[in-house]
Structure formats: structure tokens, C-alpha cells
Steps between C-alpha positions, in 0.01 A plus 500: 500500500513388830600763846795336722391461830755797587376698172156452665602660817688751349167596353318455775719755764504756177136562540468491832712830513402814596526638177253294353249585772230720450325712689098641504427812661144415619281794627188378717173535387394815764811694443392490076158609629608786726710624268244491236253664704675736642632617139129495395385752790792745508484497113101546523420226270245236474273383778769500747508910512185513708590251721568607870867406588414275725446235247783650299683355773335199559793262278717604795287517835304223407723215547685659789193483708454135336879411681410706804154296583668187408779556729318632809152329473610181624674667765214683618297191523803352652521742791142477596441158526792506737299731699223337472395418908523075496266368732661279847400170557295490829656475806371235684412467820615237807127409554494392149771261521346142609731283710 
């Protein structure tokens, strides 16, 4: 059996509503880890317990200095070649000039 062109779109606007969307809670990869590790050390299990917090922590601090350096490197190199002393042409002299 074949859809009228209006049966079609019928069809068509019924899945596009927002009951038929789904949605996907999507945790990032570091906040799984920290969680993980930081269960693992407070719980005193595995590996992780004799770890020194630092590297407990590392899921979170590690990619915030990641953003940080990529945000501010380029200005840093930004701000010194601008300060960076250019060199003049010569000033020349009258005697130089030929007439």
C-alpha cells in the first residue's frame, strides 16, 4: 500500500515531535575517572589507595591546565613579540644624497 503525499507528511511531522526524541545523558571520560578514583582511595581499595591525591585529582586539574595553556600561550607569545624592539631604517644623511 502506497502513503499519500499528505499521509507521508503526516508521518513525517509525527516523528519529528518532541515526544519521540530521545535524549543521552553523556558523562565525559575524566569525570567517570575521578569519580572512580576517588571512590577507590576514600574506600581504600585497589592500587588507587596509595596513590597521593594529587593524581587522584588529576581527571579534573589535568585538562583545566590543558584549556588554561591553550588559552594564554598564544597570548604570551603574542605580547612579546609586540615588545620585541624593531630595528629603524637608517637615517640618512644630506652628504649621501648625490645631486
Amino acid at each position: 500500500m502506497e502513503l499519500s503525499l499528505e499521509q507521508k507528511l503526516k508521518l513525517l511531522q509525527s516523528l519529528r515531535s518532541p515526544a519521540n526524541i530521545v535524549y543521552y545523558a553523556v558523562m565525559p571520560l575524566g569525570d567517570m575517572l575521578l569519580i572512580l578514583f576517588l571512590t577507590l582511595k576514600l574506600g581504600g581499595w585497589g592500587v588507587v589507595a596509595g596513590w597521593s591525591w594529587k593524581w587522584v585529582t588529576a581527571p579534573f586539574w589535568i585538562p583545566l591546565l590543558a584549556a588554561i595553556l591553550k588559552k594564554y600561550v598564544p597570548l604570551v607569545k603574542k605580547y612579546l613579540t609586540l615588545n620585541e624592539k624593531k630595528e629603524e631604517p637608517p637615517i640618512m644623511n644630506i652628504e649621501d644624497l648625490e645631486m
